[in-house]
C-alpha positions in Angstrom: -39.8 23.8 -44.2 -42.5 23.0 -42.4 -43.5 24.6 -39.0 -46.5 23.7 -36.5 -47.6 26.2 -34.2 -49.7 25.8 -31.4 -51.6 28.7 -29.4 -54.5 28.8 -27.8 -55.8 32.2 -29.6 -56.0 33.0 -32.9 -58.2 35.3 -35.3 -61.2 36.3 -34.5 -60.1 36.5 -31.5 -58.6 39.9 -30.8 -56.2 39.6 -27.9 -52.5 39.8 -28.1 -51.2 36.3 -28.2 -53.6 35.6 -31.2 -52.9 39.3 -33.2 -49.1 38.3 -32.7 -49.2 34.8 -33.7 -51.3 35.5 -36.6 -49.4 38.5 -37.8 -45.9 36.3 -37.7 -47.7 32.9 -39.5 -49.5 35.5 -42.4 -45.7 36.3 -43.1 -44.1 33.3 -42.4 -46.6 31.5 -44.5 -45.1 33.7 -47.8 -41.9 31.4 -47.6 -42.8 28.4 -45.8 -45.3 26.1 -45.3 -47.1 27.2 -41.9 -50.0 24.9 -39.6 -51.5 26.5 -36.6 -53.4 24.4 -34.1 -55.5 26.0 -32.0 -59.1 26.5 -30.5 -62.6 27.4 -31.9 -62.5 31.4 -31.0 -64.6 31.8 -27.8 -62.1 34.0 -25.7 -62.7 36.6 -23.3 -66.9 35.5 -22.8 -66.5 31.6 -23.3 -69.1 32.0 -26.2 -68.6 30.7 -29.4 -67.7 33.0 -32.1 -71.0 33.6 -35.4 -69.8 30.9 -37.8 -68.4 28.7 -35.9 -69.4 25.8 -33.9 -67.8 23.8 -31.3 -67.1 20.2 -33.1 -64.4 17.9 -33.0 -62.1 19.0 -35.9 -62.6 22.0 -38.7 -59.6 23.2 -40.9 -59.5 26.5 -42.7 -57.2 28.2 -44.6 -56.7 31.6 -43.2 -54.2 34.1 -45.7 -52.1 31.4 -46.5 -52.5 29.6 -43.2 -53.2 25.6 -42.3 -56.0 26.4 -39.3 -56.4 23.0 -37.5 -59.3 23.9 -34.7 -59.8 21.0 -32.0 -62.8 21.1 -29.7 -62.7 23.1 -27.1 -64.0 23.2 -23.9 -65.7 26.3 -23.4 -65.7 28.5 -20.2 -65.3 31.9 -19.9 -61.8 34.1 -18.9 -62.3 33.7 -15.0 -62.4 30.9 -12.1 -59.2 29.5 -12.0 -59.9 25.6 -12.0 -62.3 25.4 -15.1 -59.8 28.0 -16.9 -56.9 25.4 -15.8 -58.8 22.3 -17.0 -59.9 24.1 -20.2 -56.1 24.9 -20.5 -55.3 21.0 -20.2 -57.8 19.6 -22.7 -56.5 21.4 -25.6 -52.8 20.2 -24.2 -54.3 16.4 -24.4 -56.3 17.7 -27.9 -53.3 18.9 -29.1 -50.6 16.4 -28.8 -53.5 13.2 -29.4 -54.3 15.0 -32.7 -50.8 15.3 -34.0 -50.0 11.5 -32.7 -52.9 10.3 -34.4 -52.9 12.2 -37.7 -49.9 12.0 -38.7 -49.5 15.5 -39.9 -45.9 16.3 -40.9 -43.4 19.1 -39.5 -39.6 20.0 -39.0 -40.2 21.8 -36.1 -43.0 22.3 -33.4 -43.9 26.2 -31.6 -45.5 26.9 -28.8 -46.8 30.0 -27.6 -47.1 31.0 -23.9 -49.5 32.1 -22.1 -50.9 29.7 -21.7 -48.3 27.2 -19.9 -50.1 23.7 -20.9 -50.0 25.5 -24.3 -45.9 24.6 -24.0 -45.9 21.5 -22.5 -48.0 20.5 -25.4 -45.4 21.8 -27.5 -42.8 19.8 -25.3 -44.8 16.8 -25.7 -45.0 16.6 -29.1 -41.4 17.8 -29.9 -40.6 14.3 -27.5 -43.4 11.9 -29.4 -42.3 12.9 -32.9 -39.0 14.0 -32.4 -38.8 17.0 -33.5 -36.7 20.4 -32.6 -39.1 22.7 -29.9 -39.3 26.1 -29.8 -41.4 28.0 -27.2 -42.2 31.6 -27.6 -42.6 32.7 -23.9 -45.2 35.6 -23.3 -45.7 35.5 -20.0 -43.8 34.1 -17.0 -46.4 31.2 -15.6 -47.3 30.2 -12.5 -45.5 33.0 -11.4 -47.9 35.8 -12.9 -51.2 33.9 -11.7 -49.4 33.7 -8.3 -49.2 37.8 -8.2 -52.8 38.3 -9.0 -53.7 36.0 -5.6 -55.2 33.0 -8.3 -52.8 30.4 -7.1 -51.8 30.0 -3.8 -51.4 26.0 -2.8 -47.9 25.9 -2.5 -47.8 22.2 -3.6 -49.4 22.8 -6.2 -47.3 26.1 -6.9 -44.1 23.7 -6.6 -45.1 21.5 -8.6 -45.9 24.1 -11.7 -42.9 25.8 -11.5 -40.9 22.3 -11.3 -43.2 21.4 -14.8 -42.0 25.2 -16.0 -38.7 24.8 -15.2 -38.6 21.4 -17.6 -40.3 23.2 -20.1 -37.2 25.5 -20.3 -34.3 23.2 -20.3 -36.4 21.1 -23.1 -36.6 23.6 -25.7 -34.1 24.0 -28.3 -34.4 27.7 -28.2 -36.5 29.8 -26.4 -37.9 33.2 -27.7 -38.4 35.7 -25.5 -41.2 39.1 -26.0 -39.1 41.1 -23.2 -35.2 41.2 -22.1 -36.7 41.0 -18.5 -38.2 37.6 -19.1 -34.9 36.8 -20.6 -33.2 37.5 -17.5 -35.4 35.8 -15.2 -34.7 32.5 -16.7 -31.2 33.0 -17.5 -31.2 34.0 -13.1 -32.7 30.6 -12.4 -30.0 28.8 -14.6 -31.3 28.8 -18.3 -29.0 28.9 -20.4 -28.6 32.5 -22.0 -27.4 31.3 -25.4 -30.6 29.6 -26.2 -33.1 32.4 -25.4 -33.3 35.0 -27.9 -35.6 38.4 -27.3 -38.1 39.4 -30.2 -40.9 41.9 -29.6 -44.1 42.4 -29.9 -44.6 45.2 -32.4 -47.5 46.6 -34.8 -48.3 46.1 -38.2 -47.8 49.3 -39.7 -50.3 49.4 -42.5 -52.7 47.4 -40.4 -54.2 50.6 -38.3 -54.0 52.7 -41.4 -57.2 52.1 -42.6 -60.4 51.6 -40.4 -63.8 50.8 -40.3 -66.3 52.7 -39.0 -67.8 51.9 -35.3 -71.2 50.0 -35.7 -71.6 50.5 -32.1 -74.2 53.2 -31.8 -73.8 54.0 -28.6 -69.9 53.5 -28.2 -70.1 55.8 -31.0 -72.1 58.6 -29.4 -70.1 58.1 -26.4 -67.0 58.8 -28.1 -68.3 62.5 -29.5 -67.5 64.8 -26.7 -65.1 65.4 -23.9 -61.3 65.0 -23.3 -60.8 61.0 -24.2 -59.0 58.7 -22.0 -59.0 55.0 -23.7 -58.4 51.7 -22.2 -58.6 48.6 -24.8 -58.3 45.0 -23.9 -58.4 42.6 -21.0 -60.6 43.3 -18.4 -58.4 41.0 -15.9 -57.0 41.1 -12.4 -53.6 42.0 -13.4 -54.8 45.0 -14.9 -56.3 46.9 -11.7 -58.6 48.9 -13.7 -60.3 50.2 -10.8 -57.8 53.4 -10.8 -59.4 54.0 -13.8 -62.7 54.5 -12.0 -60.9 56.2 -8.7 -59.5 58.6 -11.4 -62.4 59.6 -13.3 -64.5 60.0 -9.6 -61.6 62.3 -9.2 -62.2 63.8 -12.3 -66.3 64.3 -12.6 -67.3 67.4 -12.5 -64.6 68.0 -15.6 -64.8 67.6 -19.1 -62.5 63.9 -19.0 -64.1 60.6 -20.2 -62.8 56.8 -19.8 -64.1 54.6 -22.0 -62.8 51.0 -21.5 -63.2 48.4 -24.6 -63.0 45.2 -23.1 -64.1 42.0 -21.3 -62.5 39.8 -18.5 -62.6 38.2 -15.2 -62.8 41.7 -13.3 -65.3 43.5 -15.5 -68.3 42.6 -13.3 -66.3 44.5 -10.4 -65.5 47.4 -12.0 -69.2 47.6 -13.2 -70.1 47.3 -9.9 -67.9 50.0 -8.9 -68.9 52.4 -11.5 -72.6 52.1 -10.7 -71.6 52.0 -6.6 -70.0 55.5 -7.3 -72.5 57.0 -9.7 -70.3 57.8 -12.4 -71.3 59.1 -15.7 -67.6 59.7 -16.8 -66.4 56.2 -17.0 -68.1 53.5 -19.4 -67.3 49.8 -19.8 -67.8 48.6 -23.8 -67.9 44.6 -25.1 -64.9 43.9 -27.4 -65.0 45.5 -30.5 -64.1 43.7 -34.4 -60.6 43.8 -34.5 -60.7 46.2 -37.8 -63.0 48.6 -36.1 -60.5 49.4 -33.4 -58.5 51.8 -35.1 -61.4 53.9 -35.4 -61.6 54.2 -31.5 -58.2 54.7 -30.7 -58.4 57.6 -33.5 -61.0 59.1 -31.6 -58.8 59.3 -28.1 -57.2 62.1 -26.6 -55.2 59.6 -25.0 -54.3 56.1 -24.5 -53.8 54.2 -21.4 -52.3 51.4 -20.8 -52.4 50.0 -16.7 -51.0 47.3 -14.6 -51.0 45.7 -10.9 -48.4 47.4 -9.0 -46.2 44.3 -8.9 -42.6 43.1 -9.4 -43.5 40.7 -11.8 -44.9 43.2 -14.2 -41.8 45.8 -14.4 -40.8 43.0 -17.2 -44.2 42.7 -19.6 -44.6 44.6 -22.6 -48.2 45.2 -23.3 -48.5 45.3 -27.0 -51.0 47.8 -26.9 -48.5 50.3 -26.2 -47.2 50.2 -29.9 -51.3 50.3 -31.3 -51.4 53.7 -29.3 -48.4 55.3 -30.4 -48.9 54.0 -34.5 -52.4 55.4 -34.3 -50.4 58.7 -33.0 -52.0 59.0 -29.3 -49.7 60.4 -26.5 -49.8 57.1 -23.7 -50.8 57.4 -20.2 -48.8 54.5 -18.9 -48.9 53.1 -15.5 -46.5 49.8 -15.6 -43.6 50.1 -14.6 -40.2 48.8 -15.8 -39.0 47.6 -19.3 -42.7 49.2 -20.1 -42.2 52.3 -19.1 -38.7 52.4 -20.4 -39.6 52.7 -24.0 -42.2 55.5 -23.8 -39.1 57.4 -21.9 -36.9 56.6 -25.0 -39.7 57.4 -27.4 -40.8 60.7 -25.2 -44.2 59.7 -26.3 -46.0 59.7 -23.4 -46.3 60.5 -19.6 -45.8 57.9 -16.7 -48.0 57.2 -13.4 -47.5 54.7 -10.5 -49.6 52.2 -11.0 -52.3 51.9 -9.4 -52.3 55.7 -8.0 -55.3 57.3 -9.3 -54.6 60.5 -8.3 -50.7 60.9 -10.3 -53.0 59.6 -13.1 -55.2 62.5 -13.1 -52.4 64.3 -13.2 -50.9 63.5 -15.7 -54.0 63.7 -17.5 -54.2 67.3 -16.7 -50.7 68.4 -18.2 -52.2 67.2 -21.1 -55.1 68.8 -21.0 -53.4 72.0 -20.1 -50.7 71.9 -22.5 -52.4 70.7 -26.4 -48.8 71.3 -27.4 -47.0 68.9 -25.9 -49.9 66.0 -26.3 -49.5 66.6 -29.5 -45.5 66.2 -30.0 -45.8 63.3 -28.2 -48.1 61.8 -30.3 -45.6 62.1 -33.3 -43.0 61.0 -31.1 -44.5 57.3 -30.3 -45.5 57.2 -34.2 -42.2 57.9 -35.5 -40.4 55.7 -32.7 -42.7 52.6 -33.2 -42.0 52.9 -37.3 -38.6 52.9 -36.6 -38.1 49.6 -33.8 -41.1 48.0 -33.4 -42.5 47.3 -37.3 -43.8 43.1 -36.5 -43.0 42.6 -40.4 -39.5 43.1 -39.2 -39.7 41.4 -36.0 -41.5 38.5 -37.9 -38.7 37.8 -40.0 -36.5 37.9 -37.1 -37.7 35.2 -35.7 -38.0 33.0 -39.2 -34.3 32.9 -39.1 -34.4 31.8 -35.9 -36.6 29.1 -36.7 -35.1 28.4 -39.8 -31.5 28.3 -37.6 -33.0 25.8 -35.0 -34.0 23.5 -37.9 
C-alpha cells in the first residue's frame, strides 16, 4: 500500500502537527510504503531552516520516509491574510504537483490545521480518485474566529460552508479528541465515519537528551522553583497570565521560562519589560532533541489556553511530554484537557486565564514536595499506559489500511 500524506509541518520543525505526523509516517513507513508532501521548514519565524533553501522541488528520504518539499511562500506565524495566502499556495502546490507528476497512491491524508491543508487533500482524492482521509486537529474557522482573527461574516460563511464539504467528502475522518468528534457528529456528520486517535508521546524518544547549547537558557534554568511553558507563542494561548503570575510572584523564589515563538511573543515581551520583571523570560525554540533536557530541569510544567468554549475540546500534546519526562502539570484548559490529568492525578488545574488560582496552585506545590512529586510518577505511569503514539500509530494504520 501506498499512502500520501500531506501537512504543512514536518521535521525540523518542532511543533505538534509535524512531531505527530512524523512519528506516525516513521512507523508506518516499517510496513508500507509512505510519501509526505509538505513545506521547506520555516515555521514559527518565517525563516528558512540551515540546509535548506527555498526552491521549487527537493526530495529527501527521512527514516524511511518519501519527503516531497514544494516551494513555499515564506511569512512568519502572524497577520492573518499573508498566513491565509501562504496556506493557499501550498493547497495549489500541492494538488498541481501530484496532477502533474504522476506520483502513485491508494489513498491520500490530510492533516489539519491548516484547513487548505484538507481541501488539498479533498482535491486530489477527486482529480485522482482516490479514497480521502483527513486527520482533523483543530476545528477551522471556528478556532481563528475565537482568537478575534476572523470576523467578516461572509467570509466566515463561506469557510465553514468549504469545511463543512470537506467533512461529508472524506471517507473517514480521524479525529485527535472525542470533543471534535462530537462537534461534527452535532452539525450532521456522520458518527460512523469519524474515528478518535490521540496524540500521544513517544516513549523512548524523551529518554535520552542532549545537553542545552543555549548558554544563557542554560544559566537561567540553574536556580529557583521552575515553572515551564514550551511551544507556540500564539493568541490562543494567553500567555500573558503567565506574566500576571510571576508579577504576583516576584519577590519569591518562582521562575517562568517560556521556550517558544509566535504571533503574540512581541506582546508578552512588551509586557515583561513594561512590568520590570526579572522572574519571567521568553527563549527562541529550542532543537527538538534538546527539549528533554529542559523539561528535566522544571519543577513544573504548564500548559495554558484562552478561556474559551472552543478550547474545552483540544488536547495539547504537550501535556503527555510533561507527564513522560515525570513533571507534575500546571494546567489551565479546560475540558477534555483537564479531564485526563484528573484521571491521571498528575497534576493541579487553574481557570484559565486567572493568574492568581495559578499562583496558587503553584504554591501547594511548593509547599508540599510530596505531593509534586507523586504526581509526577502518576502522569508518567498514566501516559505509558494510554497514550504510547507507537500504539496510537498503529491504530490508525488499520484504519487506513480499512479505508483502502
Amino acid at each position: 500500500m501506498k499512502i500520501l500524506f500531506l501537512t504543512h509541518y514536518f521535521p525540523p520543525e518542532v511543533n505538534a502537527p509535524a512531531n505527530r505526523t512524523y512519528e506516525h509516517c516513521k512507523i508506518w513507513a516499517k510496513d508500507v510504503d509512505v510519501t509526505v508532501i509538505t513545506n521547506f521548514p520555516n515555521h514559527p519565524d518565517g525563516k528558512i531552516f540551515k540546509g535548506y533553501k527555498n526552491k521549487l522541488l527537493q526530495k529527501e528520504k527521512i527514516d524511511g520516509i518519501n519527503v516531497i518539499r514544494l516551494w513555499t511562500f515564506i511569512t512568519p506565524n502572524e497577520g492573518f491574510l499573508l498566513r491565509t495566502l501562504n496556506y493557499i499556495i501550498y493547497m495549489l502546490a500541492a494538488v498541481f504537483y501530484t496532477t502533474i507528476s504522476k506520483i502513485k497512491f491508494d489513498v491520500v491524508i490530510a492533516t489539519t490545521p491548516q484547513f487548505f491543508c484538507g481541501l488539498a487533500g479533498k482535491y486530489i482524492s477527486i482529480l485522482r480518485r482516490k479514497p480521502f482521509i483527513l486527520e482533523l486537529r483543530d476545528i477551522w474557522p471556528e478556532s481563528i474566529i475565537t482568537v478575534g482573527a476572523l470576523t467578516n461574516k461572509k467570509i466566515i460563511r463561506f469557510l465553514e460552508k468549504l469545511e463543512i464539504g470537506l467533512y461529508n467528502h472524506a471517507s473517514k475522518i480521524i479525529s485527535v479528541t472525542k470533543s471534535f468528534k462530537a462537534n461534527l457528529v452535532n452539525r450532521g456528520i456522520n458518527a460512523k465515519k469519524i474515528d478518535v486517535i490521540y496524540n500521544g508521546v513517544t516513549l523512548d524518544l524523551f529518554q535520552d537528551s542532549k545537553e542545552l547549547a543555549d548558554e544563557e537558557l542554560n544559566s537561567y534554568l540553574k536556580s529557583g522553583f521552575l515553572v515551564g511553558y514550551i511551544g507556540t507563542i500564539g493568541m490562543a494561548h494567553s500567555l500573558i497570565t503567565l506574566v500576571e503570575a510571576a508579577e504576583e510572584l516576584r519577590e519569591t523564589d518562582v521562575k517562568f521560562v517560556v521556550v517558544g515563538s509566535g504571533a503574540d511573543r512581541g506582546n508578552i515581551e512588551k509586557e515583561i519589560i513594561a512590568k520590570k520583571l526579572n522572574n519571567i523570560k521568553i527563549f527562541p525554540l529550542q532543537p527538538k532533541d534538546e527539549i528533554p533536557s529542559i523539561i528535566n530541569k522544571l519543577d513544573a510544567f504548564c500548559v495554558h489556553l484562552k478561556k474559551a468554549p472552543l478550547f474545552k475540546t483540544v488536547i495539547p500534546s504537550k501535556i503527555f511530554e510533561g507527564m513522560i519526562m515525570k513533571k507534575p502539570i500546571l494546567m489551565g484548559v479546560e475540558g477534555e484537557s483537564m479531564r485526563i490529568i484528573e484521571n491521571a492525578k498528575c497534576g493541579l488545574s487553574f481557570e484559565p486565564e486567572n493568574a492568581h488560582e495559578l499562583v496558587e496552585a503553584i504554591n501547594k506545590y511548593r509547599k508540599a514536595p510530596e505531593m509534586q512529586s507523586q504526581h509526577a510518577i502518576n502522569g508518567f505511569n498514566y501516559v505509558r499506559e494510554h497514550f504510547d503514539r507507537k500504539k496510537l500509530a498503529n491504530d490508525m494504520l488499520l484504519i487506513i489500511l480499512q479505508v483502502t
